[in-house]
DOKEMI-302583 format. One record per atom (N, C-alpha, C): atom name; residue in three letters; chain; x, y, z; residue number from 1. Coordinates in pm, 1 decimal. Each point is the difference from the previous one (the first is absolute). Last residue first. Example, Ala and Ser with C-alpha at 12.3 -4.5 7.8 and 13.67 -1.06 7.14 Angstrom:
<zavex a="N" r="SER" c="A" px="1285.0" py="-225.0" pz="708.0" k="2"/>
<zavex a="CA" r="SER" c="A" px="82.0" py="119.0" pz="6.0" k="2"/>
<zavex a="C" r="SER" c="A" px="-77.0" py="109.0" pz="73.0" k="2"/>
<zavex a="N" r="ALA" c="A" px="29.0" py="-572.0" pz="-7.0" k="1"/>
<zavex a="CA" r="ALA" c="A" px="-89.0" py="119.0" pz="0.0" k="1"/>
<zavex a="C" r="ALA" c="A" px="90.0" py="120.0" pz="0.0" k="1"/>
//
This chain:
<zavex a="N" r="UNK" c="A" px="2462.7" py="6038.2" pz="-6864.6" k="83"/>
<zavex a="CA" r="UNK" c="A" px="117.8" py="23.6" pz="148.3" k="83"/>
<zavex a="C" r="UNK" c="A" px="109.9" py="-106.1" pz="-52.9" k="83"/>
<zavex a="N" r="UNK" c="A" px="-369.4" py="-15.3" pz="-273.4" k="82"/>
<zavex a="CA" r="UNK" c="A" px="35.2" py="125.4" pz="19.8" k="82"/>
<zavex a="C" r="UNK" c="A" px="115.0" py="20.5" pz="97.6" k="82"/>
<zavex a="N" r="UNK" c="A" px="-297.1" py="-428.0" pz="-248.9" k="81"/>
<zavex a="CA" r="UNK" c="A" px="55.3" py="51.2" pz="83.4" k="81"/>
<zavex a="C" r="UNK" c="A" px="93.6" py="121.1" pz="-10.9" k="81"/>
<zavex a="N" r="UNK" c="A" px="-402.6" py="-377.1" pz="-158.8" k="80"/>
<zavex a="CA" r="UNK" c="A" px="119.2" py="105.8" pz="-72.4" k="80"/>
<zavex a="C" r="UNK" c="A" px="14.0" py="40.1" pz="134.1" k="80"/>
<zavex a="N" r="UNK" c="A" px="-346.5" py="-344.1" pz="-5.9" k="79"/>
<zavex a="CA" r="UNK" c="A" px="132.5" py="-51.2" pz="-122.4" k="79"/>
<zavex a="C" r="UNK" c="A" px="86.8" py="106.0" pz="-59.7" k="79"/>
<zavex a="N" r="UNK" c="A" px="-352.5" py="-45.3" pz="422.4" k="78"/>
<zavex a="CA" r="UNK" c="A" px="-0.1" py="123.7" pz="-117.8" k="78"/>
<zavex a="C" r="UNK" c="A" px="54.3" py="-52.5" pz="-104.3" k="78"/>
<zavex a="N" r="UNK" c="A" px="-52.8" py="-377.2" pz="337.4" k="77"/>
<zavex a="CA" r="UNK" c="A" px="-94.7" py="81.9" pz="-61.1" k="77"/>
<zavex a="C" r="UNK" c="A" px="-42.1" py="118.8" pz="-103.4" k="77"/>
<zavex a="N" r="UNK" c="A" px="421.6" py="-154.9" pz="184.3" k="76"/>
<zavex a="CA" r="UNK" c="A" px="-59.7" py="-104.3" pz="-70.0" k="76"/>
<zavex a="C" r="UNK" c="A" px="-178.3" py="44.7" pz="-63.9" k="76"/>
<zavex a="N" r="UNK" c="A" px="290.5" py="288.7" pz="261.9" k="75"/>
<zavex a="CA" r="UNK" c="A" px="-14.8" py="-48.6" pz="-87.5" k="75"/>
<zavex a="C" r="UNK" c="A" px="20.6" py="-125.9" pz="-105.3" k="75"/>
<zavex a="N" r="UNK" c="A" px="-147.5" py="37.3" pz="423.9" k="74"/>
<zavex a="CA" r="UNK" c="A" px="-29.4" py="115.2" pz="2.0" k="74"/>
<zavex a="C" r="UNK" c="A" px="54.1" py="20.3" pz="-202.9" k="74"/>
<zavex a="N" r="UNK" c="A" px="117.0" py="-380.9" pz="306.5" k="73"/>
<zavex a="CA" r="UNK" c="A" px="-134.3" py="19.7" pz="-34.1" k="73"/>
<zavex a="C" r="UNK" c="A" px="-42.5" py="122.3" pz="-94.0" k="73"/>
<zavex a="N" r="UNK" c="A" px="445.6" py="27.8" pz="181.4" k="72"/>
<zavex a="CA" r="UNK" c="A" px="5.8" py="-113.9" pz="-111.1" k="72"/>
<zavex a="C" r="UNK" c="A" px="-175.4" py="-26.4" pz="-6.9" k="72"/>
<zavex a="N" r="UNK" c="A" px="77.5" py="286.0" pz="310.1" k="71"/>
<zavex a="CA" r="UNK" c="A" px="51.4" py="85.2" pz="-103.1" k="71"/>
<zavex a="C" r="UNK" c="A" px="-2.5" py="-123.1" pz="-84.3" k="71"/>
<zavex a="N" r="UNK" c="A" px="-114.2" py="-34.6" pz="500.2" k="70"/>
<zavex a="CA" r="UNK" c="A" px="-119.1" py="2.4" pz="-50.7" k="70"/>
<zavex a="C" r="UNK" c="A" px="53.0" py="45.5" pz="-217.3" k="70"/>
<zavex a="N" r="UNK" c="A" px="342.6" py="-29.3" pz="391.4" k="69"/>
<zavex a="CA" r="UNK" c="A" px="-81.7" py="-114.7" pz="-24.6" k="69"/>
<zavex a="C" r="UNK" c="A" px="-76.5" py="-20.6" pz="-81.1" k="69"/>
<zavex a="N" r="UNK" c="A" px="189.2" py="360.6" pz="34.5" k="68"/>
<zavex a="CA" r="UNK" c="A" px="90.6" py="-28.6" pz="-53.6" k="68"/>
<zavex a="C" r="UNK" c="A" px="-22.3" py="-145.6" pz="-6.7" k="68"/>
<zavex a="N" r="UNK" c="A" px="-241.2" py="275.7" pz="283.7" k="67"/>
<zavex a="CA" r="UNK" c="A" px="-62.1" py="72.1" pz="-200.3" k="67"/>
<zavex a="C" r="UNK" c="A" px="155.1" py="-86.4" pz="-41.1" k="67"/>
<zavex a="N" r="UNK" c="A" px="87.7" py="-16.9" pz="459.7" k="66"/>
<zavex a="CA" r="UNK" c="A" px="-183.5" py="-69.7" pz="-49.8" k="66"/>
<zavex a="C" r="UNK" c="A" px="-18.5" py="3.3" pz="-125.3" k="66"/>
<zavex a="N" r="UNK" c="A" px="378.6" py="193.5" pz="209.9" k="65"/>
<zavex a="CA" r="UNK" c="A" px="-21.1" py="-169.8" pz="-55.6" k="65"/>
<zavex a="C" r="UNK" c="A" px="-129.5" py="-31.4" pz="-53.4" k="65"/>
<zavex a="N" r="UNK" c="A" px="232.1" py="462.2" pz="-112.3" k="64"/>
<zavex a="CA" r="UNK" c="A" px="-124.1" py="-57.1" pz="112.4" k="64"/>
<zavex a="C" r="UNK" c="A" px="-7.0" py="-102.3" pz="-22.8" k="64"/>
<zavex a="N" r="UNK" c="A" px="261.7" py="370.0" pz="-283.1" k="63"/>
<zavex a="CA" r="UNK" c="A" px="132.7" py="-123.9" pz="142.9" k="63"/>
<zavex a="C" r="UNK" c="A" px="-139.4" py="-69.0" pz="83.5" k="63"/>
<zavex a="N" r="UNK" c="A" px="83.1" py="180.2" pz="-541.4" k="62"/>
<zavex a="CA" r="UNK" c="A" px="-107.7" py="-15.5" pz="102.3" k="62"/>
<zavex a="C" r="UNK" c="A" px="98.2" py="-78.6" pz="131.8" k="62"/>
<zavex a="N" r="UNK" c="A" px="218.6" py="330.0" pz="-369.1" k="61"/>
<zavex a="CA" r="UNK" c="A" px="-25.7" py="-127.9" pz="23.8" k="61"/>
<zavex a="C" r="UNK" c="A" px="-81.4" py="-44.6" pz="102.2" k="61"/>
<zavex a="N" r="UNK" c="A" px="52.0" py="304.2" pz="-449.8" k="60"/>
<zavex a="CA" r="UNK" c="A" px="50.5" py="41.0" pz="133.1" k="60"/>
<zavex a="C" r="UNK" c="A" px="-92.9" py="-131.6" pz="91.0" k="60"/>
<zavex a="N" r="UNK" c="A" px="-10.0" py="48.8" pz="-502.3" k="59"/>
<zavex a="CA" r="UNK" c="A" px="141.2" py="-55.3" pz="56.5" k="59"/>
<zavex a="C" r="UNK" c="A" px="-8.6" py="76.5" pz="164.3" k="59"/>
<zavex a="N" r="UNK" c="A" px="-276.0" py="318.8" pz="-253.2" k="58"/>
<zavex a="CA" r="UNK" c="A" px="7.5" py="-151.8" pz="-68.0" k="58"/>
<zavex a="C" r="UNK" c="A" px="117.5" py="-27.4" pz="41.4" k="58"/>
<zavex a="N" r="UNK" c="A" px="-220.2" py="352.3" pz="317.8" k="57"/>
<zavex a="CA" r="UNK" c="A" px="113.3" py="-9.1" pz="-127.0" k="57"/>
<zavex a="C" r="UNK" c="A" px="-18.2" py="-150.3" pz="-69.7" k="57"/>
<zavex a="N" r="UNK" c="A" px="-411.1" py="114.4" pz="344.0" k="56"/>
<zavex a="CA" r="UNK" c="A" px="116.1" py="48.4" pz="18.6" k="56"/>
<zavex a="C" r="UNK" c="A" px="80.8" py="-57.3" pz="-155.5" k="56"/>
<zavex a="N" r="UNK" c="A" px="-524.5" py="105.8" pz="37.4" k="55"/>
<zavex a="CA" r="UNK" c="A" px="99.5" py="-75.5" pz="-2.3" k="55"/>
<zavex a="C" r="UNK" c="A" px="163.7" py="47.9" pz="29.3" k="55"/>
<zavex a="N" r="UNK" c="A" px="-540.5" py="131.1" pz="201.5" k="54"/>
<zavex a="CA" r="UNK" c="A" px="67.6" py="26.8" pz="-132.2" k="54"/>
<zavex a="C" r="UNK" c="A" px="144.9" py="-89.0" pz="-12.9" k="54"/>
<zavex a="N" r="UNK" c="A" px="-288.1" py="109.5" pz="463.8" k="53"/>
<zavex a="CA" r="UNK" c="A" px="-84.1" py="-1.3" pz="-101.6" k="53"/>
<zavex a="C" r="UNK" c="A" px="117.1" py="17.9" pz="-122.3" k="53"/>
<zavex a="N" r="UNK" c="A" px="83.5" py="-241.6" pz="485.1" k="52"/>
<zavex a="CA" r="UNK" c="A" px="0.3" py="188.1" pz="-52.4" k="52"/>
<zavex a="C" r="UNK" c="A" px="-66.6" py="-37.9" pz="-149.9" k="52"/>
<zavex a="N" r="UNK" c="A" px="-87.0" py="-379.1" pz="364.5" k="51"/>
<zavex a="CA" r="UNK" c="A" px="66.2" py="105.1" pz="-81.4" k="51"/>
<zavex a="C" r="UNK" c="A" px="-4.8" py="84.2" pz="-32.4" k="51"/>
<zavex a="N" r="UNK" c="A" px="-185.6" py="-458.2" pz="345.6" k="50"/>
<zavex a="CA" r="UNK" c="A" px="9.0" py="150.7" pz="-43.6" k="50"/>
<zavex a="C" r="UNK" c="A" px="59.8" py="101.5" pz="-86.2" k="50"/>
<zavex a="N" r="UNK" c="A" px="-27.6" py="-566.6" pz="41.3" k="49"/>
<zavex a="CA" r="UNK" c="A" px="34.0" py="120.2" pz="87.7" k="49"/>
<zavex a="C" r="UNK" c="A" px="-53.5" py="103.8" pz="-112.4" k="49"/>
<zavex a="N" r="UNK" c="A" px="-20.8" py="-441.4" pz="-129.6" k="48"/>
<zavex a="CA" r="UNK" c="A" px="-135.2" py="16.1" pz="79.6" k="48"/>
<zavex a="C" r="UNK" c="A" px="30.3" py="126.2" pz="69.0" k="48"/>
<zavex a="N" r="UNK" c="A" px="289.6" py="-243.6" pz="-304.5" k="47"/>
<zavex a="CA" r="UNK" c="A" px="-35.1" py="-46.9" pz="139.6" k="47"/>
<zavex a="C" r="UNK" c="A" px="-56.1" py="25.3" pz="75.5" k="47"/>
<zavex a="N" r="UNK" c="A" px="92.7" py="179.2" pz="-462.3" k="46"/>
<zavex a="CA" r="UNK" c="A" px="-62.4" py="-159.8" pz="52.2" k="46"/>
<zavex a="C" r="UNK" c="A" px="5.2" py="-52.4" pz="103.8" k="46"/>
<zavex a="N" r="UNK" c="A" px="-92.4" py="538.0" pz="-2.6" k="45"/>
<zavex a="CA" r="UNK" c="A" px="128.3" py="-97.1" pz="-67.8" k="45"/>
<zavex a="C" r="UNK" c="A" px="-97.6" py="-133.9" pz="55.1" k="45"/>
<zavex a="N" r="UNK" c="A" px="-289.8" py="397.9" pz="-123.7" k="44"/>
<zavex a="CA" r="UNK" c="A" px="87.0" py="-55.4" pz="94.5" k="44"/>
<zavex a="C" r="UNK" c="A" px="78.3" py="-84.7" pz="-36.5" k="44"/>
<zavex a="N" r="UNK" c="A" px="-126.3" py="224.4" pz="-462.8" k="43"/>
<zavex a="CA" r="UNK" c="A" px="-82.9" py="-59.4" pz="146.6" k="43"/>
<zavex a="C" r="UNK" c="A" px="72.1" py="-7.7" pz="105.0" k="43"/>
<zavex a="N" r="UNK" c="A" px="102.8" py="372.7" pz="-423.6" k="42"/>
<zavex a="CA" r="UNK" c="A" px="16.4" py="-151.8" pz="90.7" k="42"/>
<zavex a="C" r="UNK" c="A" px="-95.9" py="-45.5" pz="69.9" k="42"/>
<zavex a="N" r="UNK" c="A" px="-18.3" py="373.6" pz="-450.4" k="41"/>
<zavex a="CA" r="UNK" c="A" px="-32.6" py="-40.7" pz="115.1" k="41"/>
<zavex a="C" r="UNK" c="A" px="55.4" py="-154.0" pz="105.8" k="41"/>
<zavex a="N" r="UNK" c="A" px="42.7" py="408.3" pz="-509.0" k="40"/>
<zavex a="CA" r="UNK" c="A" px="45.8" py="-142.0" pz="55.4" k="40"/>
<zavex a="C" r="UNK" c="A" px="-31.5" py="5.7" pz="171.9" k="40"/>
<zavex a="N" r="UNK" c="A" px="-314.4" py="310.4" pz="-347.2" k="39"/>
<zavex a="CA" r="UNK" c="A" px="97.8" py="-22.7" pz="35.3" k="39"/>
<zavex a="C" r="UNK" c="A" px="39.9" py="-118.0" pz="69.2" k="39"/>
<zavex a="N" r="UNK" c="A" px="-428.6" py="200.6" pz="-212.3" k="38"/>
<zavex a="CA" r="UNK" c="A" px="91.5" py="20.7" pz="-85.9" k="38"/>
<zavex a="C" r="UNK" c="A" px="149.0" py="-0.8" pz="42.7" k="38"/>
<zavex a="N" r="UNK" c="A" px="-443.3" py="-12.7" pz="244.7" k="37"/>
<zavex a="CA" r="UNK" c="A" px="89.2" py="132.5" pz="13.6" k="37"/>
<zavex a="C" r="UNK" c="A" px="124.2" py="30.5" pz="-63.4" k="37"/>
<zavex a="N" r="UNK" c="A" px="-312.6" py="-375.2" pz="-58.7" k="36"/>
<zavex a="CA" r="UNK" c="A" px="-102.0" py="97.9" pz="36.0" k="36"/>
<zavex a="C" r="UNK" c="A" px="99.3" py="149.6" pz="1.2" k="36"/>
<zavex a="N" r="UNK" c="A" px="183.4" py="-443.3" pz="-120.0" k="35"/>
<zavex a="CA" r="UNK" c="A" px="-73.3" py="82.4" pz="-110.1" k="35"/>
<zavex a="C" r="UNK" c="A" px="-85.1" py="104.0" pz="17.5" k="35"/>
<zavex a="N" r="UNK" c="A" px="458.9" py="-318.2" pz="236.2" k="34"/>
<zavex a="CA" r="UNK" c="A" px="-123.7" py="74.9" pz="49.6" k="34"/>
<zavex a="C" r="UNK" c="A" px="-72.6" py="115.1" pz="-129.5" k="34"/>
<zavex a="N" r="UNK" c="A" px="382.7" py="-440.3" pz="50.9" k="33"/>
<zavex a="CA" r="UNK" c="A" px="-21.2" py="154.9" pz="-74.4" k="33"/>
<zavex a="C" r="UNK" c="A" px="-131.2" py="33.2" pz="57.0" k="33"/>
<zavex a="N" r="UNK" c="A" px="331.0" py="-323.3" pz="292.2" k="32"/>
<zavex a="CA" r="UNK" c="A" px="-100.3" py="45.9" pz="-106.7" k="32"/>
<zavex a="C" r="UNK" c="A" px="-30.9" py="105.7" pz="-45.1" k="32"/>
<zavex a="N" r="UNK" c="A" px="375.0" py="-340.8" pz="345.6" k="31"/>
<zavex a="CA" r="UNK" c="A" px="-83.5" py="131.5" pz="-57.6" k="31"/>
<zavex a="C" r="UNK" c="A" px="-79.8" py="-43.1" pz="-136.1" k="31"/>
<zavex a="N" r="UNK" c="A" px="160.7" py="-269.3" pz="473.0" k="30"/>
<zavex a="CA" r="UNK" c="A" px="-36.6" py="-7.8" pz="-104.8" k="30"/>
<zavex a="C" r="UNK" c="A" px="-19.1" py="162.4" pz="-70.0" k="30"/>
<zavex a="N" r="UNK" c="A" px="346.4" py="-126.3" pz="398.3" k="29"/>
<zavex a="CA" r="UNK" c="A" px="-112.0" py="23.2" pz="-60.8" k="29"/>
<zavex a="C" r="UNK" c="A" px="-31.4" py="-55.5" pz="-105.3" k="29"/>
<zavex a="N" r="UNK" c="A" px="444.1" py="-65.6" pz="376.0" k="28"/>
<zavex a="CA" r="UNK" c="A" px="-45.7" py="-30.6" pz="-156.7" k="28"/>
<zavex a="C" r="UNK" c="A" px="-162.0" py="89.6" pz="15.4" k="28"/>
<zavex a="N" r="UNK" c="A" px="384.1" py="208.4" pz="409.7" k="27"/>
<zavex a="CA" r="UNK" c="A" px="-105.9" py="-122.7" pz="-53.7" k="27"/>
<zavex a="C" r="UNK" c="A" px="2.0" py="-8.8" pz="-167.6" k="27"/>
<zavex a="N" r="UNK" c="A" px="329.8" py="137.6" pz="377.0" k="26"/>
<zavex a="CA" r="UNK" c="A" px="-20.5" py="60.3" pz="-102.0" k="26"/>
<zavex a="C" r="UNK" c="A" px="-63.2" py="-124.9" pz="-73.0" k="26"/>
<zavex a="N" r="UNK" c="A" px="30.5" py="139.4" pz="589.0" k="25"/>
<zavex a="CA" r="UNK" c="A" px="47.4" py="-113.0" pz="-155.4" k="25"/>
<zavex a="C" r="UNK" c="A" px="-37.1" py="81.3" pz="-115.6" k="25"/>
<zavex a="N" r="UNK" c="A" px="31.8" py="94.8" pz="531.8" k="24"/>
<zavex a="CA" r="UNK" c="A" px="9.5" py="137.9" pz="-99.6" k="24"/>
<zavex a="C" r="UNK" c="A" px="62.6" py="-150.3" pz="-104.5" k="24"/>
<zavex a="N" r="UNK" c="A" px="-353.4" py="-126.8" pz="360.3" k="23"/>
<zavex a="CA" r="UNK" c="A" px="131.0" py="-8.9" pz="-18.1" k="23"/>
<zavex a="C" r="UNK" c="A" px="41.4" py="112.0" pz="-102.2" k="23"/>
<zavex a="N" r="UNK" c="A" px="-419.1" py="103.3" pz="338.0" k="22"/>
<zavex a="CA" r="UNK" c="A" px="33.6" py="-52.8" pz="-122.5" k="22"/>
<zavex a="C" r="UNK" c="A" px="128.0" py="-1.5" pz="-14.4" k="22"/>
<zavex a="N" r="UNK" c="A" px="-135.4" py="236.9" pz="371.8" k="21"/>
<zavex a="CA" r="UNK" c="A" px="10.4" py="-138.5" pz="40.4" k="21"/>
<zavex a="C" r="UNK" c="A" px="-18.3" py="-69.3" pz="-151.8" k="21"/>
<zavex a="N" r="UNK" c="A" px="-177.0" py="476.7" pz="-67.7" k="20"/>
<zavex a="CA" r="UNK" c="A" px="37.2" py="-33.7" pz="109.0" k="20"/>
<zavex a="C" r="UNK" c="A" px="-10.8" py="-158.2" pz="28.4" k="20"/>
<zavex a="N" r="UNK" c="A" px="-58.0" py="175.2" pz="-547.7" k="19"/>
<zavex a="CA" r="UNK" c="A" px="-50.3" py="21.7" pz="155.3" k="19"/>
<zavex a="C" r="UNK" c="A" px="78.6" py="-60.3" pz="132.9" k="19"/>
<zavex a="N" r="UNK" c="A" px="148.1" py="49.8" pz="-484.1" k="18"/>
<zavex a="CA" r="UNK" c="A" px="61.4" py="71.9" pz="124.7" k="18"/>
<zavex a="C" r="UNK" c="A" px="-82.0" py="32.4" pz="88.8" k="18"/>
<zavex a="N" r="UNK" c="A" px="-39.6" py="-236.8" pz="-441.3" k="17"/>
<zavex a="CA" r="UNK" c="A" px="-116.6" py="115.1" pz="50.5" k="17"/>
<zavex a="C" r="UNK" c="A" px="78.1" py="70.8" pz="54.9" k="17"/>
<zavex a="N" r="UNK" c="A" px="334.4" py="-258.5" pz="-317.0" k="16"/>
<zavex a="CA" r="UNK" c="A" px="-123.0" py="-25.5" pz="84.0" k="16"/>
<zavex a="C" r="UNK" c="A" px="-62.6" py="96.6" pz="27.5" k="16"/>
<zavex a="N" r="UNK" c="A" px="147.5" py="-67.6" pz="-520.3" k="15"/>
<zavex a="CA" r="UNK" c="A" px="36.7" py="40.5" pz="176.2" k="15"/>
<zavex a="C" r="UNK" c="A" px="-92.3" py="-35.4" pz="70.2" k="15"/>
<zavex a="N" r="UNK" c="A" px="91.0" py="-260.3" pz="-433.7" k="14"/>
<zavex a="CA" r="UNK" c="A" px="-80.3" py="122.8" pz="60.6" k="14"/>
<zavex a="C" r="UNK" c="A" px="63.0" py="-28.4" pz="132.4" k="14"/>
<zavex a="N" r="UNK" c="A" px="63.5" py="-287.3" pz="-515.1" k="13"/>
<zavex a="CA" r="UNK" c="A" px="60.3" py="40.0" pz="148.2" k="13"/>
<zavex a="C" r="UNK" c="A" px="-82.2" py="112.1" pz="42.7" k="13"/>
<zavex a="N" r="UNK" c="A" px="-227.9" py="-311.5" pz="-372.9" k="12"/>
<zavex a="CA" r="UNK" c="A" px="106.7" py="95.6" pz="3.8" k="12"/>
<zavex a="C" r="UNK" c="A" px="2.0" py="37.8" pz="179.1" k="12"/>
<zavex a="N" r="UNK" c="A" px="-264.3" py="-283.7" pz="-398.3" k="11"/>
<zavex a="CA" r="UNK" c="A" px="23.5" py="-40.9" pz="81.1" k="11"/>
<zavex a="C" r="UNK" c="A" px="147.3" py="119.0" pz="33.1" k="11"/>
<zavex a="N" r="UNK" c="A" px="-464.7" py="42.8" pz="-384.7" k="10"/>
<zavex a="CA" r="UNK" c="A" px="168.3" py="-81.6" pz="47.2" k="10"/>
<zavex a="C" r="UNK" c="A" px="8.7" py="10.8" pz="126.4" k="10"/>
<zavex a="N" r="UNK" c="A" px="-416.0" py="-29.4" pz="-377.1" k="9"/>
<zavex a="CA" r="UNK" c="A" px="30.4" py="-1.1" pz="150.9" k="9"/>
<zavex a="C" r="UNK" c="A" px="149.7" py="19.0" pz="15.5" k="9"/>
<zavex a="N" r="UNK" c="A" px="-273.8" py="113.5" pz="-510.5" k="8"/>
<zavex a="CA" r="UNK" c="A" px="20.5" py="-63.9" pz="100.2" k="8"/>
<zavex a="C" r="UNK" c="A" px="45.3" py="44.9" pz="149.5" k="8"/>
<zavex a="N" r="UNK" c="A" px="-162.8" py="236.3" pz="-407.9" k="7"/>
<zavex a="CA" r="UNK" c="A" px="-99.4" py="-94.5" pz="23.9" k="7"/>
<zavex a="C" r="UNK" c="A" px="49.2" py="-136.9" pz="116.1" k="7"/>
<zavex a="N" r="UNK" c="A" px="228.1" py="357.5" pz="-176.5" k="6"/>
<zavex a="CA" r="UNK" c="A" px="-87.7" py="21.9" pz="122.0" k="6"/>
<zavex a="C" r="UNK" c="A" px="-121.5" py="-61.5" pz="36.2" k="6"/>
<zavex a="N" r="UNK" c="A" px="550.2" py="-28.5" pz="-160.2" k="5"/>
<zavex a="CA" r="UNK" c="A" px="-171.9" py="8.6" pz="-92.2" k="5"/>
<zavex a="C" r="UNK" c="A" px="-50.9" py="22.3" pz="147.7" k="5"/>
<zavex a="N" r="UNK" c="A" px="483.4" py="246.9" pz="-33.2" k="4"/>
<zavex a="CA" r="UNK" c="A" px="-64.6" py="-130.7" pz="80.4" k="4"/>
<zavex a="C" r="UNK" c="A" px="-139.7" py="10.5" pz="-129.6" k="4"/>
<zavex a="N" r="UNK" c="A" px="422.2" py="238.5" pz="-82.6" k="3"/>
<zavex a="CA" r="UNK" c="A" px="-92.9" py="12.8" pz="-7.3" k="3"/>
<zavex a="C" r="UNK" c="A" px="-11.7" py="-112.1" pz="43.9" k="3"/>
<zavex a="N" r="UNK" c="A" px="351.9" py="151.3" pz="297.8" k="2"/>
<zavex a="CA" r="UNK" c="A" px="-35.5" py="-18.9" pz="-106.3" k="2"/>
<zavex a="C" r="UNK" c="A" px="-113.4" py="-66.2" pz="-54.5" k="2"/>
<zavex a="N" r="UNK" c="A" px="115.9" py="326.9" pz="445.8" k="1"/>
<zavex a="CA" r="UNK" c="A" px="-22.1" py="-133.0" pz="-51.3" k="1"/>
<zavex a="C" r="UNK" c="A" px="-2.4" py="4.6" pz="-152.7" k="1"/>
//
């Protein structure tokens, strides 16, 4: 990634978990700089699924309707976007 501030949120593609009966989509997240262990961290994707922990490639394209529903909220709220 390029230098991100860390004082902010972005909004970036993540793999799925690959738990059993999950669709194989390539979800949105929120990430953050994490100050305790001094590194970039995701949340579950905006649709509430499960993920692999860290961001896939800038430009790699979320295919989950849901987080593709929930992505114009999403930033609107952050006002920057990564993916």
């Amino acid at each position: 990634m390029t230098a991100l501030d860390p004082s902010r949120r972005y909004l970036v593609p993540v793999a799925p978990l690959g738990l059993p009966g999950e669709p194989d989509h390539t979800h949105l997240a929120v990430m953050s700089w994490n100050t305790r262990i001094e590194e970039w961290l995701t949340w579950s994707a905006i649709c509430g699924r499960s993920t692999a922990q860290g961001p896939l490639a800038v430009g790699t394209a979320a295919t989950c309707p849901d987080c593709a529903a929930w992505r114009p909220v999403y930033e609107a709220m952050l006002g920057q976007v990564v993916a």
